[in-house]
N, C-alpha and C positions, 0 to 999 in steps of 0.2 A: 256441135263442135266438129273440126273437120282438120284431124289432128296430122292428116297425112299432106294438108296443103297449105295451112297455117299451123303455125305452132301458137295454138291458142292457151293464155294459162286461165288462172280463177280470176287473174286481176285482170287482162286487157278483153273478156268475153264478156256479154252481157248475162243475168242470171240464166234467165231462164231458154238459153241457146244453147247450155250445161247438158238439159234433158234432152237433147238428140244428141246423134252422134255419125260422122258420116262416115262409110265405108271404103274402099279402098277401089272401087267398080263406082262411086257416087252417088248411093245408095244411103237412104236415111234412115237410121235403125234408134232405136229408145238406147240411151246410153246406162253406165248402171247408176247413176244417179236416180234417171227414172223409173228403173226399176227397184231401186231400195224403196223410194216415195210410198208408189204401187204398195208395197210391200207393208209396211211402216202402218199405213192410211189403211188397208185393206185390216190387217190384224187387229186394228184398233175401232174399226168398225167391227166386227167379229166380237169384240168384248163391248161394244155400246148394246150392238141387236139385243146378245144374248140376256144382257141385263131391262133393255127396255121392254121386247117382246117376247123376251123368256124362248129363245133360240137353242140356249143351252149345248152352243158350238163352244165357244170358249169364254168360258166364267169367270168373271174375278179382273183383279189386275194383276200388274207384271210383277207387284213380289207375290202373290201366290194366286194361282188360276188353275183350271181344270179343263184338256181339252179332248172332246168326245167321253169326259169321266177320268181320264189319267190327270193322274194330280204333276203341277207343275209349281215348284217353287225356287227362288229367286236365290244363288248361291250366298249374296251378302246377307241377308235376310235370316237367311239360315245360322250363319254365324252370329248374326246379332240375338238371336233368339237366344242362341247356347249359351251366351256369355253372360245373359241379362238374366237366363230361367236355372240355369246349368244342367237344361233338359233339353232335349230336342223325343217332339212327338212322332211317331210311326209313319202318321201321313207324310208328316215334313221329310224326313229319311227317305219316302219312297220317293217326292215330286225334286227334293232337290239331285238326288242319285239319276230321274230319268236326264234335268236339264244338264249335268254332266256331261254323259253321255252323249250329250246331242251338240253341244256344243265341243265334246273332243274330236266330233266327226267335223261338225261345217266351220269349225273357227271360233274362239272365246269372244274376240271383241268383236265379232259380227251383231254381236247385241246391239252395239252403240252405234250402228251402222244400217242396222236392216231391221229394228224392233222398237228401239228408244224412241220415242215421240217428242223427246227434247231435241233428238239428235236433227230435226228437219228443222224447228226451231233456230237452231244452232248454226245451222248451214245458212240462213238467210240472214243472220248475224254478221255471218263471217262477210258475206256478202258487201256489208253497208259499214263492215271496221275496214275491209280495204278499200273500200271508197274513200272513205275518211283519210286513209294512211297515204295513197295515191295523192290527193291533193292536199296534201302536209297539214291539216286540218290538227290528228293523232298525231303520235312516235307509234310502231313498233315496237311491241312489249315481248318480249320471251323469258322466260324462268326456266331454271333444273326443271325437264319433265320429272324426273327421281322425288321431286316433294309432295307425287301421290302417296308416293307409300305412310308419310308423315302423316299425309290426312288418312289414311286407311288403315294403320296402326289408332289413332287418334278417335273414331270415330267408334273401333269397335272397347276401347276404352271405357268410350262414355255409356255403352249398354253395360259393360262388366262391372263397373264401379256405380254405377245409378239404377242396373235392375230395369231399366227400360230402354226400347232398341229408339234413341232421340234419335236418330239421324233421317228417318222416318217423316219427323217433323218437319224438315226444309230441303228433302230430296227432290229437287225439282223434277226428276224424272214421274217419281213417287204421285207428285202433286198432280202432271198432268194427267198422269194413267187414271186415278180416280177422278179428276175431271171430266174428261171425257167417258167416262164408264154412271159414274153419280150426278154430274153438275158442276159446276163452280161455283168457288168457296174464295174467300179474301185471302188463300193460301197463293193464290194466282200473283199477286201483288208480288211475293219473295222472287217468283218464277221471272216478270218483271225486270227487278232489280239483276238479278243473275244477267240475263239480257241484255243490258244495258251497259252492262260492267264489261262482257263480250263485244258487245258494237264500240266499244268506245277506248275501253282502256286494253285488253289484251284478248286476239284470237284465241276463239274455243276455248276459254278459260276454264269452263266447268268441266267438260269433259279432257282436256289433257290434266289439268294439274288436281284436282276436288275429288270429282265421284268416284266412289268405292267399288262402285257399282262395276264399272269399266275395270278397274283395275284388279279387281276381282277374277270377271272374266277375261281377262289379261294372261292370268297365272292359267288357266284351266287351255289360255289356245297357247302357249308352247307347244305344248305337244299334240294340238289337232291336225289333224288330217288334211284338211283344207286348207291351201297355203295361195301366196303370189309367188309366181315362178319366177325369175330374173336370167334371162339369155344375156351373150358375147355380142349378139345388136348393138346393143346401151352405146348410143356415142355419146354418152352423160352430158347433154343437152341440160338436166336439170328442171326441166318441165313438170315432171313427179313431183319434186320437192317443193315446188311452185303450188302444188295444188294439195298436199296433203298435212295435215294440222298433225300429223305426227312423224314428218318428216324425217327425225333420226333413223327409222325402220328402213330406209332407202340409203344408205352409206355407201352400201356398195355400187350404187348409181355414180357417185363421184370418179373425177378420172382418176385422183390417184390410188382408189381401191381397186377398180378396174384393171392397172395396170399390175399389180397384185396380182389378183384373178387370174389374169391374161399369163403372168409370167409359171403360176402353177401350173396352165392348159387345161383350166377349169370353164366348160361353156356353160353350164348351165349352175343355176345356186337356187335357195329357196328363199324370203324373205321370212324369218323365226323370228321378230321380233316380237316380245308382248303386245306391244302399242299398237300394231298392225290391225285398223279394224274392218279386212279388207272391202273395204268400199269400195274399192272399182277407179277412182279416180284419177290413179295412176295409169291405170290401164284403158282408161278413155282417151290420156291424153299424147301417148308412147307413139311417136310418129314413124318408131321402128319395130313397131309391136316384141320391143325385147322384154317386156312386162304381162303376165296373165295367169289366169287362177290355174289352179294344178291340183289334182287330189291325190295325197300320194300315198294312197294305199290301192290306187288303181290297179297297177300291176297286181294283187294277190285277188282282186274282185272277177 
């Protein structure tokens, strides 16, 4: 994409011209799409090795895994357990306490961003619902992002009243990580359906409105370290909001927040939103580079 001479969005570029990115000199660099992929594909190889030729890098899947021997478990997961056993084990306490930590450092929803193996899934969905939408084939579907919490209160219900963590059952996330680590099972079919429901009836549907999973680590990146920085650049072009399935988190991209902004003598802001998963895609597309990541505990490091 080549955001400093076309203002390219997710709808008028072709897929996979997403993964470059060109530079300001003309220079072609991996955008961070491709390096989320990279990323994504790398970690999930890492849990295939380890289990086929006993690699014993990183074990297990993404609700609980072990990596170099430090126990890692999956913050929902952990909830689900307590509420289903009304126990939580020592191991669990120590793997879910390190993912914490790691994610109050690089950002809560960078999960569903740079680890989730739906999430690539998901993007090539999104892909072929605005194709659809472009030639009036679809509508345009959007709902309250707010009715994750409904599924996420609801979900840890069903382990607290049933004694078993069911959401386990049809977490497409869940489904693929043990796919790709064990095999494939006819649980793939449900993964499917999710799919489909995305390409056709409403963008990113499972991850903005459904998984617990996200919204979970939603609550834990408030307060992480890792942020997208937002500069007085922004001439709210709107191009972000063009490319990001969690759009509200850019508000202040709008002109009339801007002029807000503008009227306090505020240059510079942080995007704090839950939903934020920063994936970088605002930040490929910002043709006044008034968008980019920020660590903001820099200053004390």
């Amino acid at each position: 994409m080549d955001k400093y001479n076309k203002r390219e969005t997710i709808k008028n570029s072709t897929f996979w011209s997403t993964f470059w990115s060109t530079t300001s000199e003309g220079k072609k660099k991996f955008s961070y799409r491709m390096k989320r992929w990279i990323l994504v594909i790398g970690i999930h190889l890492l849990f295939f090795l380890s289990f086929f030729i006993d690699l014993q890098v990183l074990e297990g899947t993404l609700n609980g895994s072990r990596f170099l021997g430090f126990h890692m478990i999956d913050p929902f997961t952990t909830l689900e357990v307590w509420l289903a056993t009304y126990h939580i084990p020592i191991n669990i306490i120590i793997g879910v306490s390190t993912i914490i930590i790691v994610y109050m450092l690089v950002g809560g929803r960078t999960y569903c961003a740079w680890v989730c193996p739906y999430g690539i899934l998901s993007e090539y969905g999104e892909k072929l619902h605005n194709i659809l939408v472009k030639k009036k084939i679809i509508k345009e579907r959007k709902f309250d992002h707010r009715v994750k919490y409904i599924f996420w209160v609801g979900f840890l219900s069903m382990a607290f009243f049933s004694g078993f963590i069911i959401f386990e059952s049809f977490s497409v996330v869940g489904i693929l990580s043990r796919t790709i680590v064990y095999g494939w099972s006819l649980a793939l079919i449900w993964v499917a359906i999710v799919f489909s429901i995305e390409v056709f009836f409403s963008r990113r549907a499972w991850c903005s409105y459904i998984c617990p999973i996200g919204t979970t680590y939603g609550m834990i990146g408030k307060v992480s370290a890792l942020r997208i920085e937002w500069n007085d650049n922004c001439d709210s072009c709107m191009v972000c909001h063009d490319v990001c399935f969690e759009s509200q988190v850019l508000e202040i991209t709008k002109a009339k927040y801007k002029k807000q902004i503008n009227d306090k003598e505020i240059k510079t802001q942080y995007i704090t939103g839950a939903d934020c998963t920063l994936c970088g895609r605002c930040v490929d597309v910002c043709h006044v580079d008034a968008l980019k990541f920020d660590f903001r505990l820099k200053d004390l490091v």
